[in-house]
mmJSON file of the N, C-alpha and C atoms, coordinates in Angstrom:
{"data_MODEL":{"atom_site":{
"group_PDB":["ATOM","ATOM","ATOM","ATOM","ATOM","ATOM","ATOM","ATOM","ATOM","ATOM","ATOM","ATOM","ATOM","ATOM","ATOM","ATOM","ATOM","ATOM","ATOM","ATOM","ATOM","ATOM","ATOM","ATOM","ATOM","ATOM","ATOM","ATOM","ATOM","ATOM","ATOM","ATOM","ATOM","ATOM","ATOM","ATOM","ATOM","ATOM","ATOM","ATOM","ATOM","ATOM","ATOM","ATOM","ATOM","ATOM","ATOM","ATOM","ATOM","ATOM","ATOM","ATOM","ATOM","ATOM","ATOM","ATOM","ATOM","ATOM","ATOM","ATOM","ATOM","ATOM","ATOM","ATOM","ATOM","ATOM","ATOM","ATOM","ATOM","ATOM","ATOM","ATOM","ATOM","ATOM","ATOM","ATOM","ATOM","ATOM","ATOM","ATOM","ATOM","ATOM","ATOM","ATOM","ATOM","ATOM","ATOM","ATOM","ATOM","ATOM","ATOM","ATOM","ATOM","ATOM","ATOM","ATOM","ATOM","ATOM","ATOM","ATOM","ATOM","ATOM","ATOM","ATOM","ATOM","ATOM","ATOM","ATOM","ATOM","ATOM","ATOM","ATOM","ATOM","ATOM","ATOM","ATOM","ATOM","ATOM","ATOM","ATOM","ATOM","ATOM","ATOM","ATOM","ATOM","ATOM","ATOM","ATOM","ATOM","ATOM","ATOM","ATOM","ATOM","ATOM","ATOM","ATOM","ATOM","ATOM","ATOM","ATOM","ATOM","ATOM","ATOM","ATOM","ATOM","ATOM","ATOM","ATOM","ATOM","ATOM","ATOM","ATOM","ATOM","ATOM","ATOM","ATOM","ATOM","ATOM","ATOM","ATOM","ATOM","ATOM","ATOM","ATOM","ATOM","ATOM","ATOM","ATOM","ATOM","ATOM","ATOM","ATOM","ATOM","ATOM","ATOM","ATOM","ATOM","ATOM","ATOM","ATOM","ATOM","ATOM","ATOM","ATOM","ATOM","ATOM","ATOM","ATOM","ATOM","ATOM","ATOM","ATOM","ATOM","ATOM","ATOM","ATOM","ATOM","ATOM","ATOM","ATOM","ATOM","ATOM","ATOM","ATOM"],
"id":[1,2,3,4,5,6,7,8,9,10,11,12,13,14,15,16,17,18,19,20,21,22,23,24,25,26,27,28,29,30,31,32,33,34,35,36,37,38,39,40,41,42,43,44,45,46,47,48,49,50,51,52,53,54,55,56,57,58,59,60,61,62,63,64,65,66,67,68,69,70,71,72,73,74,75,76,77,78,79,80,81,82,83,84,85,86,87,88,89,90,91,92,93,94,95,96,97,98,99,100,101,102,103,104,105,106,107,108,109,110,111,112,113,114,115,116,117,118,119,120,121,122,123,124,125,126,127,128,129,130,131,132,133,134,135,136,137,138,139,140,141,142,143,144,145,146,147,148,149,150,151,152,153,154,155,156,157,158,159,160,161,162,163,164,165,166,167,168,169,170,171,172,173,174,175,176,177,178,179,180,181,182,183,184,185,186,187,188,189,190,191,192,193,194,195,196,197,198,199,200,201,202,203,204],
"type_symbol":["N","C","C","N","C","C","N","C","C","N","C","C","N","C","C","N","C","C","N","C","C","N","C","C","N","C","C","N","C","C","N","C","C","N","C","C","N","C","C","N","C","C","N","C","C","N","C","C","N","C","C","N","C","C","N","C","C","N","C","C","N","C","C","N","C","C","N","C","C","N","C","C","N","C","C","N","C","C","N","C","C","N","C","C","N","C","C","N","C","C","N","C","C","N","C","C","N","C","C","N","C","C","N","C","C","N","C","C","N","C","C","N","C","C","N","C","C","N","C","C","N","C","C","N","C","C","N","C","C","N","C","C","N","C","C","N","C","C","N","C","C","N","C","C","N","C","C","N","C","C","N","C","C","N","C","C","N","C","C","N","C","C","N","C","C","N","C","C","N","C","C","N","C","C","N","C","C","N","C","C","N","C","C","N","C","C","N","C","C","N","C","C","N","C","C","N","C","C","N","C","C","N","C","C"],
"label_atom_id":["N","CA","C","N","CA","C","N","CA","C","N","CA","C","N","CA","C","N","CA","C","N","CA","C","N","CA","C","N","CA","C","N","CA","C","N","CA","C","N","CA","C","N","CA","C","N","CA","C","N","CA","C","N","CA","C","N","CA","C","N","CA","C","N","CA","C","N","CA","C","N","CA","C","N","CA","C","N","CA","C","N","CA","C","N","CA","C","N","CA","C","N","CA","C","N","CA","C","N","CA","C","N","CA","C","N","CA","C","N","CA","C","N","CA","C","N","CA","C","N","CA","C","N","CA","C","N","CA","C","N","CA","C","N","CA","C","N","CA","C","N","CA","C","N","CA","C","N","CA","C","N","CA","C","N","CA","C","N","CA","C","N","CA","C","N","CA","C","N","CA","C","N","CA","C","N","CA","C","N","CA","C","N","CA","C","N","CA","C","N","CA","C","N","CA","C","N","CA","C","N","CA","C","N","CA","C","N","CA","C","N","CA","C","N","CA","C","N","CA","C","N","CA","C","N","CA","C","N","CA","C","N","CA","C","N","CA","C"],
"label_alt_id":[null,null,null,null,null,null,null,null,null,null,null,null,null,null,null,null,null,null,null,null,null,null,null,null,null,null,null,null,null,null,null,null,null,null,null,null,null,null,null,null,null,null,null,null,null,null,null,null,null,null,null,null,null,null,null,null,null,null,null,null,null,null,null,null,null,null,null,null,null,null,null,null,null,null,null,null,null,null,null,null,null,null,null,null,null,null,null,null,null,null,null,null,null,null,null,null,null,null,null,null,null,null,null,null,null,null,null,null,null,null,null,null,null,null,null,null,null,null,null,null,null,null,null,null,null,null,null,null,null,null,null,null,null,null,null,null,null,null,null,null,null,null,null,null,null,null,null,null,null,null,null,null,null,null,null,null,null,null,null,null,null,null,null,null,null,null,null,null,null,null,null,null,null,null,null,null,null,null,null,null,null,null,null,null,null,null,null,null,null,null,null,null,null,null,null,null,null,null,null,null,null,null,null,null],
"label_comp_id":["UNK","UNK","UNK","UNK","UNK","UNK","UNK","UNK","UNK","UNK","UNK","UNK","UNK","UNK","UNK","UNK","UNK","UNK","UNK","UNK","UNK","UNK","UNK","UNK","UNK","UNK","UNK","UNK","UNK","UNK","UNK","UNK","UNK","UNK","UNK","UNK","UNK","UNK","UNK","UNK","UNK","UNK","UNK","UNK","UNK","UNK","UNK","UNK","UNK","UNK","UNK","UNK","UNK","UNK","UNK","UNK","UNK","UNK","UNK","UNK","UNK","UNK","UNK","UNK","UNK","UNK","UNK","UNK","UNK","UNK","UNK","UNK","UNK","UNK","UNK","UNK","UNK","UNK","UNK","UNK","UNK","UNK","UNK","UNK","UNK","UNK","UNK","UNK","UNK","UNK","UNK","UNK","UNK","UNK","UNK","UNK","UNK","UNK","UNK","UNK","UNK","UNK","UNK","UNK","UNK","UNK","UNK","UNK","UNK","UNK","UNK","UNK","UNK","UNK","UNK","UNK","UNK","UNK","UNK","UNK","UNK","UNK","UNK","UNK","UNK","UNK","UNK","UNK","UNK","UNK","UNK","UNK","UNK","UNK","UNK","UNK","UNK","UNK","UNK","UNK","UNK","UNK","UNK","UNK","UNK","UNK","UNK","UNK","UNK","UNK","UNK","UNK","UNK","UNK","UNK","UNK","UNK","UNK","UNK","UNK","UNK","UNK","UNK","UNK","UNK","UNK","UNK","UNK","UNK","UNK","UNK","UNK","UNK","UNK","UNK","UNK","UNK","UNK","UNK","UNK","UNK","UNK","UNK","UNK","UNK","UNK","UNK","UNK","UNK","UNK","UNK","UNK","UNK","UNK","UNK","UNK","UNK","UNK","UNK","UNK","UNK","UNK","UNK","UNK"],
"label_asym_id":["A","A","A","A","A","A","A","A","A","A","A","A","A","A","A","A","A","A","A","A","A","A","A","A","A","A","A","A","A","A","A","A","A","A","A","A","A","A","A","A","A","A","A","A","A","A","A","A","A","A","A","A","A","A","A","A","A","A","A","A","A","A","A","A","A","A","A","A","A","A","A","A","A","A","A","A","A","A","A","A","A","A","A","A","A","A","A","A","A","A","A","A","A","A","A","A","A","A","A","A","A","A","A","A","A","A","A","A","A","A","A","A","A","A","A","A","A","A","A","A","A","A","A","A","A","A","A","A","A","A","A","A","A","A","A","A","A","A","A","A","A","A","A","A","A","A","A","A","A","A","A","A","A","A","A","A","A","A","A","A","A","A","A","A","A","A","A","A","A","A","A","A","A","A","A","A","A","A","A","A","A","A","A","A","A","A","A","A","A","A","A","A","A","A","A","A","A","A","A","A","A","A","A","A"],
"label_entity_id":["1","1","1","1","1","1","1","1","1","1","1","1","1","1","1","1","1","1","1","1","1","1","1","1","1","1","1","1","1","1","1","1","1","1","1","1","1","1","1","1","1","1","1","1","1","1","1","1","1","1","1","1","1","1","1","1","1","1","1","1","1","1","1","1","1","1","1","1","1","1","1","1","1","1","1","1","1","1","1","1","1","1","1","1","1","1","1","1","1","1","1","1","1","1","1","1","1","1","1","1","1","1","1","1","1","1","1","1","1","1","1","1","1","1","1","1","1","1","1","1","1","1","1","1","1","1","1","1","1","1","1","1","1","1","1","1","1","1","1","1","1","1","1","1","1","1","1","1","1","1","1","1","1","1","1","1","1","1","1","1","1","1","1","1","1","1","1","1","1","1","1","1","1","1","1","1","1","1","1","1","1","1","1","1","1","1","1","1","1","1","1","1","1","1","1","1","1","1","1","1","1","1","1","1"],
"label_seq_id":[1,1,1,2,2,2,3,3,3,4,4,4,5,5,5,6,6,6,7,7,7,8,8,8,9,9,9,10,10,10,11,11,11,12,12,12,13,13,13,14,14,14,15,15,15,16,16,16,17,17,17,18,18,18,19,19,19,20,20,20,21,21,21,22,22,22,23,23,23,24,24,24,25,25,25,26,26,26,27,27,27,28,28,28,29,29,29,30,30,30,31,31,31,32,32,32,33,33,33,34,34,34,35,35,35,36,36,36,37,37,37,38,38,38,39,39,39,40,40,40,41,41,41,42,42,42,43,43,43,44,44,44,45,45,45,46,46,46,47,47,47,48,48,48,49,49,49,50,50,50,51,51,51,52,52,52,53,53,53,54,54,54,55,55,55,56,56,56,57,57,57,58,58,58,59,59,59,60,60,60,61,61,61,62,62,62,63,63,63,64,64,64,65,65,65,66,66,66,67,67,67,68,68,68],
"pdbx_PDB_ins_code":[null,null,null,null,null,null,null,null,null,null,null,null,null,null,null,null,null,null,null,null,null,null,null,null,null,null,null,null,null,null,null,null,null,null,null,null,null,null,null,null,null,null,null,null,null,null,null,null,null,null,null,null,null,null,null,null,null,null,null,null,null,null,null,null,null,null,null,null,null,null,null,null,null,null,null,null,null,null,null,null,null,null,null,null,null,null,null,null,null,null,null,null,null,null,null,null,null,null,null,null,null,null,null,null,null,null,null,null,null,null,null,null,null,null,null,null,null,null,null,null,null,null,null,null,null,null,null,null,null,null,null,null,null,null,null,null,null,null,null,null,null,null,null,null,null,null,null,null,null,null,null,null,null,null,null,null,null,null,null,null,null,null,null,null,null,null,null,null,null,null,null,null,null,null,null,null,null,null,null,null,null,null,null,null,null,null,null,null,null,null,null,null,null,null,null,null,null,null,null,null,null,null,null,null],
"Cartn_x":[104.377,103.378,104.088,103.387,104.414,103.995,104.391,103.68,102.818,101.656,100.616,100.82,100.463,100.248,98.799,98.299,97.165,96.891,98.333,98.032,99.501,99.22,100.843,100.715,101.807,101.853,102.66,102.202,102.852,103.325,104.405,104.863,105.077,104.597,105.067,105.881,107.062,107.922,107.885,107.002,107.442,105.02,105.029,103.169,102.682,101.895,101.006,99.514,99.231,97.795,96.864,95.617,94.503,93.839,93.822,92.639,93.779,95.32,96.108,96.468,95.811,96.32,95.105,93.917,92.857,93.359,93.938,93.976,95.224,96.061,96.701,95.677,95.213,94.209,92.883,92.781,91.962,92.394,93.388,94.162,94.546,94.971,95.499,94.163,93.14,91.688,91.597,91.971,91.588,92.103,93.549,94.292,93.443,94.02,92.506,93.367,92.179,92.216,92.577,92.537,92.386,91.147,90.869,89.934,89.229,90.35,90.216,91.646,91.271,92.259,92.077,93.049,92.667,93.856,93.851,95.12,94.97,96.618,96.69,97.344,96.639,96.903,98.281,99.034,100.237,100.187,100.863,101.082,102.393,101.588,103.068,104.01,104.26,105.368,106.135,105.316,106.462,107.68,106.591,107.128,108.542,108.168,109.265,110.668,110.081,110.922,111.849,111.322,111.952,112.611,112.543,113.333,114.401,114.255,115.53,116.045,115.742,116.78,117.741,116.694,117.505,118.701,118.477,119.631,120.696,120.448,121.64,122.398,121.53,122.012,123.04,122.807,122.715,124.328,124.398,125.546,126.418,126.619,127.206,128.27,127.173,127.946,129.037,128.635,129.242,130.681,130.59,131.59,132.448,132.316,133.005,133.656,133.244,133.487,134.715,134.48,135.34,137.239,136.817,138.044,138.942,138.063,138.716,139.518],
"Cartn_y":[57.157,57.966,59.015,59.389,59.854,61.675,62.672,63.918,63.947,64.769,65.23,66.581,66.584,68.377,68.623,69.382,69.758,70.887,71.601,72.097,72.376,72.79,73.333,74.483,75.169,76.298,76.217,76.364,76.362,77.82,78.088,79.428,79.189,79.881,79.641,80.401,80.087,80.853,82.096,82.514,83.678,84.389,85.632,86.043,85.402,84.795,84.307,84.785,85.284,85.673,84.907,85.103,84.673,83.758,84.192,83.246,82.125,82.434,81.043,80.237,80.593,79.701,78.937,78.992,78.307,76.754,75.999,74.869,74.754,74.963,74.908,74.563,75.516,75.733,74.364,74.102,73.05,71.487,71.188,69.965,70.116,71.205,70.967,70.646,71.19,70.69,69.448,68.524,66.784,66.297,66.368,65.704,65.338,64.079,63.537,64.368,64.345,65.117,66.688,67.039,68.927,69.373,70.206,71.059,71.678,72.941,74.285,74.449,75.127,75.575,77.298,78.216,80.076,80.671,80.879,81.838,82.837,83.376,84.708,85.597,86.796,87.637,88.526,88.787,89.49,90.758,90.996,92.519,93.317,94.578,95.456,95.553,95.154,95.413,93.943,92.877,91.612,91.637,92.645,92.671,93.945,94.487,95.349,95.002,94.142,93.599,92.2,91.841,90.677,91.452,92.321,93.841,93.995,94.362,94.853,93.9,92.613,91.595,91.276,91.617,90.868,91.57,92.846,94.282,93.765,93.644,93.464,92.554,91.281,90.133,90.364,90.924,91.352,92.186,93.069,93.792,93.485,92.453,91.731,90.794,90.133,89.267,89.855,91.037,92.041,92.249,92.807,92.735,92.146,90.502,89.306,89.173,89.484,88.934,90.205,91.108,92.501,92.528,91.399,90.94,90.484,89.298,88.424,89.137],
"Cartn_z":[125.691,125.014,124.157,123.241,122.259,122.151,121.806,121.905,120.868,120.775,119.637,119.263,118.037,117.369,117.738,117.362,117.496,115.923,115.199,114.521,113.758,112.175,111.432,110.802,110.755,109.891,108.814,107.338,106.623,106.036,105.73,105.136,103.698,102.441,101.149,101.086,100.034,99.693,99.415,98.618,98.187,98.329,98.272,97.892,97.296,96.926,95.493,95.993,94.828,94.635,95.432,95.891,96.581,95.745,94.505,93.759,92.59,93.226,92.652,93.289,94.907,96.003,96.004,95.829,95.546,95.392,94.495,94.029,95.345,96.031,97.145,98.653,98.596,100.104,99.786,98.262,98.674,98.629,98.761,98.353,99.936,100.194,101.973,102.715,102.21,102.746,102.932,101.211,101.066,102.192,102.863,103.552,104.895,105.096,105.979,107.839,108.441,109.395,109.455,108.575,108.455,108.464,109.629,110.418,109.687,109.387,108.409,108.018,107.136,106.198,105.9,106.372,105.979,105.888,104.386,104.221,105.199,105.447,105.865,104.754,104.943,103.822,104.566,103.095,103.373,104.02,105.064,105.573,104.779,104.314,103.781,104.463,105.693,106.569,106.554,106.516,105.995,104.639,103.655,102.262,102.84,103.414,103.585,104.373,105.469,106.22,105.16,104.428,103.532,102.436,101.623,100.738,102.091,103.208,103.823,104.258,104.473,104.735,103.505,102.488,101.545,100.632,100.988,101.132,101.956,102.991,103.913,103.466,103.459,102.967,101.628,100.875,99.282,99.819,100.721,100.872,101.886,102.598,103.27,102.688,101.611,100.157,100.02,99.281,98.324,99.049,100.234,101.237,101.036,101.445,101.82,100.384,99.423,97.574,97.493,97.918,97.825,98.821,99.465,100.581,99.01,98.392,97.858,96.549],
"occupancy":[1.0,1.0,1.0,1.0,1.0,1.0,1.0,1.0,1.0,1.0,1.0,1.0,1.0,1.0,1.0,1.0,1.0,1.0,1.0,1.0,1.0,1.0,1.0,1.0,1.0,1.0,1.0,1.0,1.0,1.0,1.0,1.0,1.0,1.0,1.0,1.0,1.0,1.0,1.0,1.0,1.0,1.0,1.0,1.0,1.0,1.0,1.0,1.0,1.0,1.0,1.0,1.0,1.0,1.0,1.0,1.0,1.0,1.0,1.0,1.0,1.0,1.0,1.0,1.0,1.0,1.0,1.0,1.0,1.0,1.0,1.0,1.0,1.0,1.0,1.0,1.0,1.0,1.0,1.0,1.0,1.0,1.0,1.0,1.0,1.0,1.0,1.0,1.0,1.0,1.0,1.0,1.0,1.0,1.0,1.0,1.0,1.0,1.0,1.0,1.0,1.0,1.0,1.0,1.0,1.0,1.0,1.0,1.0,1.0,1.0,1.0,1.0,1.0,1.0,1.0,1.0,1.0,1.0,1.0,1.0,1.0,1.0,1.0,1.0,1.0,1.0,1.0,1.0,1.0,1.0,1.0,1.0,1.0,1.0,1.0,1.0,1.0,1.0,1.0,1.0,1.0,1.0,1.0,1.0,1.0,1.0,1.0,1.0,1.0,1.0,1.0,1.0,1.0,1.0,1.0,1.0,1.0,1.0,1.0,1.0,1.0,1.0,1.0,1.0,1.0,1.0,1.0,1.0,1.0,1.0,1.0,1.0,1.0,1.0,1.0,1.0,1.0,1.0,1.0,1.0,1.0,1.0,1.0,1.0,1.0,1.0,1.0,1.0,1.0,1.0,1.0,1.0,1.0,1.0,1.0,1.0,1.0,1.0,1.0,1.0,1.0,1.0,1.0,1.0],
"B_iso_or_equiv":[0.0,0.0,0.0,0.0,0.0,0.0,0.0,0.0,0.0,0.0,0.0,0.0,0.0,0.0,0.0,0.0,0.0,0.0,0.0,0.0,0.0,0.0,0.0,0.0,0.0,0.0,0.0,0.0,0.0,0.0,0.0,0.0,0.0,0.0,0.0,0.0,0.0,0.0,0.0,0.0,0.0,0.0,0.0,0.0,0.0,0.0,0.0,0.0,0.0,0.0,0.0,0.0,0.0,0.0,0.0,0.0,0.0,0.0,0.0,0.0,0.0,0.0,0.0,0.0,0.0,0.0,0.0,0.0,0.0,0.0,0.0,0.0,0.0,0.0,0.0,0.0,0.0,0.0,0.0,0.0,0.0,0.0,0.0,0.0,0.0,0.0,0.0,0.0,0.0,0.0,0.0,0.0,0.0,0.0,0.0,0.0,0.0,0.0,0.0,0.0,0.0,0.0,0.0,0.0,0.0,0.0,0.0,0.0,0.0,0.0,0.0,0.0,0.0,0.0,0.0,0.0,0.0,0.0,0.0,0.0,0.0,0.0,0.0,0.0,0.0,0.0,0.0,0.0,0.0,0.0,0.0,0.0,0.0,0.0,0.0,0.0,0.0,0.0,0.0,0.0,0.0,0.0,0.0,0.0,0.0,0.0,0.0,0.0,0.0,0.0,0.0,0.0,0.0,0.0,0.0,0.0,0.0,0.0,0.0,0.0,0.0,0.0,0.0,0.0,0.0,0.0,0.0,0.0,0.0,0.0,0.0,0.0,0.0,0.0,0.0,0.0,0.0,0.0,0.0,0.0,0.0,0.0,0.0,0.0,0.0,0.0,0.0,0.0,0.0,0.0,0.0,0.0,0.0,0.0,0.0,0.0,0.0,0.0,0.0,0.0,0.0,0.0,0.0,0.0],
"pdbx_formal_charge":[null,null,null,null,null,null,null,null,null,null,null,null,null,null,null,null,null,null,null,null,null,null,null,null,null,null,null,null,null,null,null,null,null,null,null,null,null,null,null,null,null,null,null,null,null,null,null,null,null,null,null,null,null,null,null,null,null,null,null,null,null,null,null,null,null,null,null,null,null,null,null,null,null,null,null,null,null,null,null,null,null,null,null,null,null,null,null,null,null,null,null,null,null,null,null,null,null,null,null,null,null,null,null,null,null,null,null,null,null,null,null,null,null,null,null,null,null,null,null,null,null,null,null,null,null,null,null,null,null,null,null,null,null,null,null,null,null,null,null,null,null,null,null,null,null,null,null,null,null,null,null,null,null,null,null,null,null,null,null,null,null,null,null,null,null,null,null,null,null,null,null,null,null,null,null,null,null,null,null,null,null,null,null,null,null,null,null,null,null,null,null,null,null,null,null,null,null,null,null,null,null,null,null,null],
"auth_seq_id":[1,1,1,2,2,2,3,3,3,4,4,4,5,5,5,6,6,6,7,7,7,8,8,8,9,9,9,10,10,10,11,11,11,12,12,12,13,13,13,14,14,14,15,15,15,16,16,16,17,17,17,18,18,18,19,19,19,20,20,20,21,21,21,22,22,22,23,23,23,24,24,24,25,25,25,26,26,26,27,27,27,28,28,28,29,29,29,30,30,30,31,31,31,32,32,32,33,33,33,34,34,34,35,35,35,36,36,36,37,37,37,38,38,38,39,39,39,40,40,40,41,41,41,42,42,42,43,43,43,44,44,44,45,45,45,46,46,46,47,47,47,48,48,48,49,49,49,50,50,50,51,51,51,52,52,52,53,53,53,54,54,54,55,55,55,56,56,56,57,57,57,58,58,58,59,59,59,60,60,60,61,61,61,62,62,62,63,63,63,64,64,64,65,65,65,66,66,66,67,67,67,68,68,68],
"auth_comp_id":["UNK","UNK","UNK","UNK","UNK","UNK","UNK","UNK","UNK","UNK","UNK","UNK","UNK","UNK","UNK","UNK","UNK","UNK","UNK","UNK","UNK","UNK","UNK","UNK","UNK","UNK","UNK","UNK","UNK","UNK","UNK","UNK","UNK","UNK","UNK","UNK","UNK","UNK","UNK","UNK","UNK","UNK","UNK","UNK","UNK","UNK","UNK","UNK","UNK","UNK","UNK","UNK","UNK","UNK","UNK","UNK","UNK","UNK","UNK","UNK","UNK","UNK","UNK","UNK","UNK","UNK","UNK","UNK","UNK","UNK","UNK","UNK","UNK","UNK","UNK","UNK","UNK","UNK","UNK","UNK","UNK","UNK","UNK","UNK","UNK","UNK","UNK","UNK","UNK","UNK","UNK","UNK","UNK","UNK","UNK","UNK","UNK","UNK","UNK","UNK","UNK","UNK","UNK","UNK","UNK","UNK","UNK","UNK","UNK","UNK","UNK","UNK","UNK","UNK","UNK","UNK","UNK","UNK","UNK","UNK","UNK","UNK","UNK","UNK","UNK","UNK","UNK","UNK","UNK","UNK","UNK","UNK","UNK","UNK","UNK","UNK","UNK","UNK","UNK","UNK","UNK","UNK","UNK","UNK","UNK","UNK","UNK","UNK","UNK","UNK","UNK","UNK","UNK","UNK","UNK","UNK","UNK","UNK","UNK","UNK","UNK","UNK","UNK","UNK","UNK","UNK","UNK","UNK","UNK","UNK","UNK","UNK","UNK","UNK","UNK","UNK","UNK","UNK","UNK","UNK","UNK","UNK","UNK","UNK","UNK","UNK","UNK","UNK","UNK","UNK","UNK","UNK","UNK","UNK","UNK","UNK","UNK","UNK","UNK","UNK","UNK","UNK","UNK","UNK"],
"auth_asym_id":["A","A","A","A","A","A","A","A","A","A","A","A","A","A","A","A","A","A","A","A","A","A","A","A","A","A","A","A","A","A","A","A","A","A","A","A","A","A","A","A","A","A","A","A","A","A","A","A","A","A","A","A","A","A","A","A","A","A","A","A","A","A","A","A","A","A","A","A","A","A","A","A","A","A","A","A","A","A","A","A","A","A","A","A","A","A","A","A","A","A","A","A","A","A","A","A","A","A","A","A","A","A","A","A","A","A","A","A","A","A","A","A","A","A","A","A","A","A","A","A","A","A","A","A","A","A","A","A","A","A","A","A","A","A","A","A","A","A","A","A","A","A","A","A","A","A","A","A","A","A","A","A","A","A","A","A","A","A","A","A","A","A","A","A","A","A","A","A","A","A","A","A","A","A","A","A","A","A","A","A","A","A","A","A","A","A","A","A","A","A","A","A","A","A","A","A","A","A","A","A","A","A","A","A"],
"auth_atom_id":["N","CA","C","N","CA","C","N","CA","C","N","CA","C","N","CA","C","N","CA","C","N","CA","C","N","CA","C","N","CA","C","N","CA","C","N","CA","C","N","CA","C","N","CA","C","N","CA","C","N","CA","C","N","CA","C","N","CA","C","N","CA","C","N","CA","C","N","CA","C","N","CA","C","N","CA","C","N","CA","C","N","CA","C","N","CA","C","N","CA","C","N","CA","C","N","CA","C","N","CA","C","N","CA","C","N","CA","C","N","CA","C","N","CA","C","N","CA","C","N","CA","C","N","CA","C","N","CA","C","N","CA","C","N","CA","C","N","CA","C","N","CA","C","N","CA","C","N","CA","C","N","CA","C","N","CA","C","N","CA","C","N","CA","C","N","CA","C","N","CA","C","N","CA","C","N","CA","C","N","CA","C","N","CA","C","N","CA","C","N","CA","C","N","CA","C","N","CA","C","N","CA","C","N","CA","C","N","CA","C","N","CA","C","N","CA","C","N","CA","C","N","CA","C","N","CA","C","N","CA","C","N","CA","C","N","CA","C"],
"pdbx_PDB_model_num":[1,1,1,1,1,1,1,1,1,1,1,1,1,1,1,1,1,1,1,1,1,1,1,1,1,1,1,1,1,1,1,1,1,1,1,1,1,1,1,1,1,1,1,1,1,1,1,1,1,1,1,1,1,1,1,1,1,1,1,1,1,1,1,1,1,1,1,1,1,1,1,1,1,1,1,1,1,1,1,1,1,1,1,1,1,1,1,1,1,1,1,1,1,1,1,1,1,1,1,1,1,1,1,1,1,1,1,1,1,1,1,1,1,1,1,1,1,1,1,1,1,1,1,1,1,1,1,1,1,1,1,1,1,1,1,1,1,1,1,1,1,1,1,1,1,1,1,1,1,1,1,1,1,1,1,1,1,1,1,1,1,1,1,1,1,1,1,1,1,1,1,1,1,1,1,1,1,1,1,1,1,1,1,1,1,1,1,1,1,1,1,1,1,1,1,1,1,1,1,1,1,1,1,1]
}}}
């Protein structure tokens, strides 16, 4: 017997607007056996937390390039 989902989460890359995800959220609708379909809206604290990763990230580089 093989395991089942019951459900997926997709993450997009990067914010996109509510009313440009429209043609997104309803095409994930067509796909046969999808329930529902509901964006989640961005929290300011993700956007912040992804700015400071990407600092670190960003100066960590910098670091390693600065050896060389």
């Amino acid at each position: 017997m093989t395991d089942r989902i019951n459900g997926v989460f997709v993450t997009l890359d990067k914010d996109i607007r509510i009313d440009d995800a429209e043609h997104l959220l309803n095409a994930i609708r067509m796909v046969k056996g999808v329930a529902d379909v509901s964006p989640n809206i961005s929290d300011p604290n993700v956007h912040v937390a992804r700015v400071t990763a990407k600092i670190e990230i960003t100066n960590k580089l910098f670091e390693v390039l600065r050896e060389y």
